[in-house]
N, C-alpha and C positions, 0 to 999 in steps of 0.2 A: 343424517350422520350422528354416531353416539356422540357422549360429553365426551370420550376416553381419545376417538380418530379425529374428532374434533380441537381436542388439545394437540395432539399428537401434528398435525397437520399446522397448525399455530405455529407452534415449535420448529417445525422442517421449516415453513416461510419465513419466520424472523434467525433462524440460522443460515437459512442463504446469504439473506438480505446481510448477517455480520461480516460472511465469510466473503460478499462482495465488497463489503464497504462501506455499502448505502444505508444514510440516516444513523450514523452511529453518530454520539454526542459527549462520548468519552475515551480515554485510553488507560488501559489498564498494566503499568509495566512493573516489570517481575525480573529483576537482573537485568541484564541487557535488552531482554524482549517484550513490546509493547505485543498490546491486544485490543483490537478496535470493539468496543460493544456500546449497548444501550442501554443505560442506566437503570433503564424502566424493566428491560429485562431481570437486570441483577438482582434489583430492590426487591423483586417479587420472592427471590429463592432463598433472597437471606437479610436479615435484619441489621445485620454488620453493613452492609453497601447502602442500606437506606439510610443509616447515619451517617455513612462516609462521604454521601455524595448531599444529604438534607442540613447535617447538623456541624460535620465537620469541615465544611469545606466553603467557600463564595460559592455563588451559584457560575462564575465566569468559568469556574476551576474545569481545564478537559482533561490533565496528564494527573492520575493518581498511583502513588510510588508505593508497592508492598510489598513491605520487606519479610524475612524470616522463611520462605519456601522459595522452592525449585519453579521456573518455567512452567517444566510438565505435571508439574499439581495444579496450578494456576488453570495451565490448560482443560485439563480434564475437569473441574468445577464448573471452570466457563464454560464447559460444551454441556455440563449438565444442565446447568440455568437455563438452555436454552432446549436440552432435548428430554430433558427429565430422565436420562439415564447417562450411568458412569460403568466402566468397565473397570474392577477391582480384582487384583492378581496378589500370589504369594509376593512378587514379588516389588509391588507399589501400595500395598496394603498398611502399612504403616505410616509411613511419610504421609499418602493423601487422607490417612482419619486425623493426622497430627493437624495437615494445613484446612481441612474442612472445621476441624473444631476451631483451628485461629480465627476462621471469618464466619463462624456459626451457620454452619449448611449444615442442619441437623439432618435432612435426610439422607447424607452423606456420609454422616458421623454414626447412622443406623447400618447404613449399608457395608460400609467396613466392619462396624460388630458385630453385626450378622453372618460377614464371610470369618470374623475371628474365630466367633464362635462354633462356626465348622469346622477349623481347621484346627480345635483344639488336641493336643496330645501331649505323651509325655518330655519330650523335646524341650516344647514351647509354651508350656500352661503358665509356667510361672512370670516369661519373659511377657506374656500376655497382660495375666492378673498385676506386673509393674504399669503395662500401659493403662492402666485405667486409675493409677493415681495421677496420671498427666489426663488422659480424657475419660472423665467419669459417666459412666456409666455401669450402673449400679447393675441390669441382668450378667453384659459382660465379664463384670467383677465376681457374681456371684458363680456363673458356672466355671468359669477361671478357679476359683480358689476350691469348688467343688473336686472338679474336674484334681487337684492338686493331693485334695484328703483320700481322694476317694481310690488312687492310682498312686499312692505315695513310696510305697515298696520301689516302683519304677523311676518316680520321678526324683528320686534321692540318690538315683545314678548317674545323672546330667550334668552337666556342668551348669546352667542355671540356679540348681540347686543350694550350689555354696556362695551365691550372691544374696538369699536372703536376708534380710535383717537379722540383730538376735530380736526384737521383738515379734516378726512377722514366726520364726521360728518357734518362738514361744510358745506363742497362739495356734499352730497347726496340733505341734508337742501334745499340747494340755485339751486336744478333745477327744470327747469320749468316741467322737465316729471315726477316728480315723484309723482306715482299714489298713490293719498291718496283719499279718497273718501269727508274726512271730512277734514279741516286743524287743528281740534282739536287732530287729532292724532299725529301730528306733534306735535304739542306742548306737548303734553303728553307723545311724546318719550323723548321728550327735559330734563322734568322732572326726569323722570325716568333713564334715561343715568347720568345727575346729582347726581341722590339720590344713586348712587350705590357706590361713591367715595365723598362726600358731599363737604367734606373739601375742598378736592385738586379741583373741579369741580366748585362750585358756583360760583368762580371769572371769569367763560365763560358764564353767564345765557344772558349777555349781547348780544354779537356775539351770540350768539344762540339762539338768541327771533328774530334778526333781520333779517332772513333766515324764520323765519314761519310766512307765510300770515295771520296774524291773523284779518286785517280784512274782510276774508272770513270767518268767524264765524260768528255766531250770536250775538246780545245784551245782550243775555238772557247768551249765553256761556262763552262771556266777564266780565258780570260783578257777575256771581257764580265762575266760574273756573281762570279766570286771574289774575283781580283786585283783588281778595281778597287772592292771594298768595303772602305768606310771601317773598320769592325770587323775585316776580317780584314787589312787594309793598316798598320792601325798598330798590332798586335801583333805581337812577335818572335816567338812560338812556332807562330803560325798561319802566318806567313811560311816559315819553315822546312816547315812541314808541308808548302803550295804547294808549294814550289821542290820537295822530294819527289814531290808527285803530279806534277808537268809532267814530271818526269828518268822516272818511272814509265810517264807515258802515252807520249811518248816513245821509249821504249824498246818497251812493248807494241806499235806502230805499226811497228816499222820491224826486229824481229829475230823470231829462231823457232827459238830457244835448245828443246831438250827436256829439259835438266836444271834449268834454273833453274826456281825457283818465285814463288808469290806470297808470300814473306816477309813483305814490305809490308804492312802491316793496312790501310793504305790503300787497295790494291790487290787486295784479296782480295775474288772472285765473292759474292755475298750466296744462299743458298740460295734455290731454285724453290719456290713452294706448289702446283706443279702439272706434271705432264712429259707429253712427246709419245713415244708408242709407238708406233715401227712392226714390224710385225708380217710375218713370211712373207713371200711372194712366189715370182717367178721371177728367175732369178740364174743367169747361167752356164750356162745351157742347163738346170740342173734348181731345180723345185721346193726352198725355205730353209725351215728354221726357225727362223732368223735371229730373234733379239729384240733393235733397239737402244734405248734411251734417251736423249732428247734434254734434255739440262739447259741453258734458255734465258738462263740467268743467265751460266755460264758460254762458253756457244756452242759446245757441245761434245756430241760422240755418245758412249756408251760401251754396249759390249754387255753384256746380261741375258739371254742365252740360254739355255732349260733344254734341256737337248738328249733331256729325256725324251719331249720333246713328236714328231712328225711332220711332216715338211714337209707344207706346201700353200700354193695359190699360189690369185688369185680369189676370198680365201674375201673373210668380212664381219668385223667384232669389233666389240663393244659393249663398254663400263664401266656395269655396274650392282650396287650395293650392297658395293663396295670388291671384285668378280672384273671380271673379260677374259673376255671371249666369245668363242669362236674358232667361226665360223657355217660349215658349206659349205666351197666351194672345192674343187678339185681336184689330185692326185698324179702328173699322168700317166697312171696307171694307171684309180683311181675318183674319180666324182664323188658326194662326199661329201651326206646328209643327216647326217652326227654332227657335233654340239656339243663342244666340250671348252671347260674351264671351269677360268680359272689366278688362284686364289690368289692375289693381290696383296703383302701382308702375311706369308704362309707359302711364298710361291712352290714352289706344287706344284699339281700338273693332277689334275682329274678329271674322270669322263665328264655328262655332263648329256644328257636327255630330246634324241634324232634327232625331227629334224624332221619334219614332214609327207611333204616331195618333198626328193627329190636337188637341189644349190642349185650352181652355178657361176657365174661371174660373178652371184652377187649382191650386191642392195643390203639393206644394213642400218642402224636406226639405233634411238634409243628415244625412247620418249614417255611419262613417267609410270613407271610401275615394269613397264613393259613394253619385251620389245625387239620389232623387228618385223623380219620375212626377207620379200623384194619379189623376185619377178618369179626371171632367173636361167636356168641351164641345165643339164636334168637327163640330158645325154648324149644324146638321142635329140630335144628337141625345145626348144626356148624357153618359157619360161612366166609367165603373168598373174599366176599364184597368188601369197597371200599369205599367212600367218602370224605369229600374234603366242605369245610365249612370257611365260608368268608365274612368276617362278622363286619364288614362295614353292609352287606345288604343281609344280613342273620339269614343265612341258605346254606342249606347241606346242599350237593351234586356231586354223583356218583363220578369217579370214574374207573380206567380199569381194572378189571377182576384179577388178583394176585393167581398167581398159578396154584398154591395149595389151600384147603380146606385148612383153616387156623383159628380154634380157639384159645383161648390160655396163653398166646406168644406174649412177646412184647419187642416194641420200637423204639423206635431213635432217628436222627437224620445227624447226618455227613456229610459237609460241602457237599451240599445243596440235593442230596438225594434221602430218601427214606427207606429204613431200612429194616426188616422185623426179621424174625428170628425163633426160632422152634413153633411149642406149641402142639393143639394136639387135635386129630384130624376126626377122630368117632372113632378109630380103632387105633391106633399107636399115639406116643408122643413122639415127636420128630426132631429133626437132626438137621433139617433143610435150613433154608435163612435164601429173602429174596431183596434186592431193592428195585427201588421205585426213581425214574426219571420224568419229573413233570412235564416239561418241556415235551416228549416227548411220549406221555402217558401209558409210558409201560413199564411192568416189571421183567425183572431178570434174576434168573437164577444165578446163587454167589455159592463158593466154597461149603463144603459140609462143615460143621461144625465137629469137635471131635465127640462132642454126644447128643444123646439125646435128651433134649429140657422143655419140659411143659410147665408152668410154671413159674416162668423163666423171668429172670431181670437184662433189660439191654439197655446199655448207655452209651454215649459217645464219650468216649475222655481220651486223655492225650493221645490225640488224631486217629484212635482207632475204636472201633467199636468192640464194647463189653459184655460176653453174656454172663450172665452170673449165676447160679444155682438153680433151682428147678427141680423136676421129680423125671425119672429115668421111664418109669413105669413099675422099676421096681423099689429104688430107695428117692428119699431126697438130696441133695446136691449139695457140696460145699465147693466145689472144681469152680474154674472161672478160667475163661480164655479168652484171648482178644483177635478183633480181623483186620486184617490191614490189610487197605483195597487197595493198597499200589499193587501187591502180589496176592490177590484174591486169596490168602492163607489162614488158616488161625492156628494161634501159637497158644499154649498153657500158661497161664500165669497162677501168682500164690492162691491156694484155696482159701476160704473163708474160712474162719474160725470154728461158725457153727453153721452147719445143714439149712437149706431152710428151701423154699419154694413160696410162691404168689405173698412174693413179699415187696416195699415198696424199694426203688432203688432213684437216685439222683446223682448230680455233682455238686459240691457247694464247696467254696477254698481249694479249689485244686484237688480234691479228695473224692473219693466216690465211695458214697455211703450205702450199706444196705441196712434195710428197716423194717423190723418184726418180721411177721409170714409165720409159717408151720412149719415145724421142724421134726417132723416125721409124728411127734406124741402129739404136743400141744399147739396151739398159738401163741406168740412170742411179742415178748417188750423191747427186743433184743437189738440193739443196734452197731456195726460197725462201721471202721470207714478202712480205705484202700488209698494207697498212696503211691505213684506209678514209680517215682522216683527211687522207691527205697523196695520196693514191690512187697509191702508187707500189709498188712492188714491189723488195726488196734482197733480196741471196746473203746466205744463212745456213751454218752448219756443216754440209759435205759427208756423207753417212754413209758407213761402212768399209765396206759391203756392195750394192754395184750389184743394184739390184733396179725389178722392175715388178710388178702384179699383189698388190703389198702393202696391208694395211691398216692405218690411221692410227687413234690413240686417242688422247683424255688424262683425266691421271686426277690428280685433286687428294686433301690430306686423308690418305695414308699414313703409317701409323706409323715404317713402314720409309723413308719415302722417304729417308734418305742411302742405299741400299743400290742407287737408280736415279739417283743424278748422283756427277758429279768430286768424290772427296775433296778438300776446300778442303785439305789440309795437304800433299798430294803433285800440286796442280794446278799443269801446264806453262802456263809464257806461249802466249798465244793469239793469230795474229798478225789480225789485221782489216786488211780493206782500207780502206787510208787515204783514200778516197772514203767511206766508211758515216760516218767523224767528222764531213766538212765537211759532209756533210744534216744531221744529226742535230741 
């Protein structure tokens, strides 16, 4: 018998034995209700009963009285002690980490932070990260308060929200990572956490205007929402602050100084919880291995390039389990079936599992903890073929053949299917678009596309999938339309600014960005973003590297991520086109 059925079985006989009666040598009561056990059982699970019954008590003592919990907490401990399992629910999950921490049954007081910390969301993150100044426990606390910065736009709509501290407020206020997309929302929890207590609260509007960036707002935002509020209109210190942020924005708008900095704590970028990589490409007539980093917070590119790496240009890259996937793609020379595989965190390459077939112009994307290589070109011919890669055993395995010959498409997945999209066959660019059901390892033909895109960029963004630009056969593409599988349709949405094909596309902030590619002359620095809400499309930050044929990623959740955006403490004013304020 193992040590594990060997305990387990310990446990079931001396649990009978409670639950008959026999050989107990104490009573445990809990309100009205007693509980027969064995001391020796208890002693064992928790250091509190070894005192209670060693140090605190005669040894005569059988009836011991414990106050401050329920019955049924009492019970479910004591059934632990004796089975080594507890069954923890939304809703006794509280109460029994409260009464496990009273009598220290630490694996008790794991096992409920463990279900906490599943069950985090925007709700109950906060009512959480309160429980852990009652039972401390430092990972709970840490992804609690995480969990709090990282999702704060949402969690600043709950009613939890306006019970925190002004100092816990303070402290979330005044970091640089906290992902807010606008810093209007900051200010508007500022508000709102105020107005719920007015009296007791308005004499902090001060301290708590000077934690929100406000001039990362607009003009437009400042002087409808700021300046004409009564809280911030009739205090001197918030006034001043104002007058600050306006001379700040101001000045951000209309100069493009490279020494000056964000001194300004008002003015200083708030850290990304997530960046846009772009990867390789073609540039300058040869093949990059170009890595830049796009920090949306500040609107800025800075290069990451490890130059250990190999140019290639056409390949694919995926983000799966905190690496970069570098898929395919071509040197000039070969067309690549090898993987490489970069370290996010340790930034260093190494080689991963070659693929089935040589891959050029492929499409790549992931689904689940798998990535997938679609269609592509292996030097000699265009190909159907597909592959899915599992990097817990590093293995590609085929499965089924897409119905059209596709090089140049590109993919995406959608509640839970995979989806690709144009592309070009050896004689036409196409107009086709199929998806893929794992489960049941087939594709299926979807709606025509309203053109034809080789080329082409596809992303999943709000709930529908995006093709974006491309080459016809005859021009290149600035059109963009979307398909929405409830009604196998695609509808036209705004065109891109500027033309472009095999260029990198992603989503990063709710936005859908396109990046560089060829725009019928040249290869391009060129970058936009798409915003579904307002359906319009703005210039974002240029990148230092003209390129096409590159691939786009992002990646959230780094340890390291200062080490892929602008140091807040040596970042240059940034100038913006004084059009993106009056939308905004």
């Amino acid at each position: 018998m193992s040590d594990q059925a060997e305990s387990s079985h310990k446990g079931s006989v001396f649990n009978n034995l409670r639950l008959e009666g026999q050989f107990c040598d104490a009573v445990i009561k809990v309100e009205d209700v007693e509980f027969e056990i064995h001391k020796v059982i208890l002693c064992k699970c928790s250091p509190y009963f070894l005192a209670l019954f060693q140090r605190w008590s005669s040894p005569d003592k059988k009836v011991f009285v414990i106050p401050g919990m329920s019955p049924d907490m009492m019970r479910l401990i004591i059934e632990f002690a004796y089975t080594g399992t507890v069954s923890v629910t939304a809703e006794n999950v509280q109460e029994l980490l409260l009464a496990a921490d009273q009598l220290n049954v630490m694996d008790v007081v794991q096992t409920c932070c463990d279900f906490l910390g599943e069950q985090l969301c925007t709700e109950n993150c906060i009512g959480i990260f309160r429980v852990t100044d009652v039972v401390f426990s430092a990972e709970l606390q840490h992804r609690a308060y995480r969990y709090m910065v990282d999702h704060f736009e949402e969690v600043a709509h709950h009613e939890e929200f306006l019970h925190l501290s002004l100092q816990q407020l303070i402290d979330i206020l005044e970091r640089d990572d906290l992902n807010v997309r606008n810093e209007s929302v900051a200010f508007e929890a500022v508000l709102r956490w105020i107005d719920h207590v007015p009296e007791e609260r308005k004499a902090h509007v001060a301290v708590l205007l000077s934690k929100v960036r406000l001039a990362l707002t607009t003009l437009d935002y400042m002087q409808l929402k700021v300046v004409s509020n009564e809280l911030v209109n009739t205090n001197t210190q918030c006034v001043t602050m104002v007058q600050d942020a306006l001379e700040a924005i101001s000045h951000i708008r209309t100069s493009r100084p490279s020494v000056a900095h964000f001194s300004n704590p008002l003015a200083r970028p708030r850290l990304p919880n997530a960046i846009l990589l772009a990867i390789g490409g073609w540039s300058g007539g040869d093949p990059t291995n170009g890595i830049e980093a796009y920090d949306i917070r500040a609107d800025y590119w800075i290069n990451v390039t490890n130059n250990c790496e190999r140019p290639r240009a056409y390949h694919g890259t995926a983000i799966l389990n905190g690496s970069l996937y570098c898929i395919g793609g071509f040197d000039r020379v070969e067309h690549f079936n090898s993987v490489r595989r970069f370290d996010l965190s340790m930034r260093v390459w190494q080689e991963a599992a070659s693929m089935c077939h040589r891959r050029c112009y492929v499409s790549v994307t992931v689904l689940g903890e798998c990535i997938y290589a679609l269609g592509g070109f292996d030097g000699r011919t265009r190909l159907n073929t597909a592959e899915r890669y599992r990097p817990e055993a590093n293995q590609w395995s085929l499965i089924a053949p897409m119905q059209e010959l596709r090089s140049d498409a590109s993919s995406t997945t959608l509640h839970n299917k995979v989806y690709i999209c144009g592309g070009f066959n050896g004689a036409e660019c196409l107009q086709t678009a199929e998806c893929y059901i794992p489960e049941a390892n087939q594709w299926t033909m979807i709606g025509l596309m309203n053109s034809r895109r080789s080329g082409i960029g596809i992303v999943a963004y709000a709930g529908c999938v995006y093709a974006v630009g491309g080459f016809n056969g005859t021009n290149r593409l600035c059109s963009a339309e979307a398909y929405d599988p409830e009604n196998n349709s695609w509808h036209e949405v705004s065109p891109m600014l500027t033309p472009r094909s095999n260029f990198g596309i992603e989503v990063l902030d709710d936005r859908l960005f396109a990046v560089g590619g060829f725009n019928g002359f040249t290869t391009s620095e060129n970058v936009e973003c798409y915003d579904a809400t307002t359906d319009a499309w703005t210039e974002a930050c240029d990148m230092d590297i003209f390129r096409s044929a590159l691939s786009c990623c992002v990646v959230s959740g780094l340890p390291n991520m200062a080490e892929y955006v602008v140091p807040r403490d040596t970042l240059p004013f940034l100038n913006e086109d004084a059009d993106s304020d009056e939308q905004s």
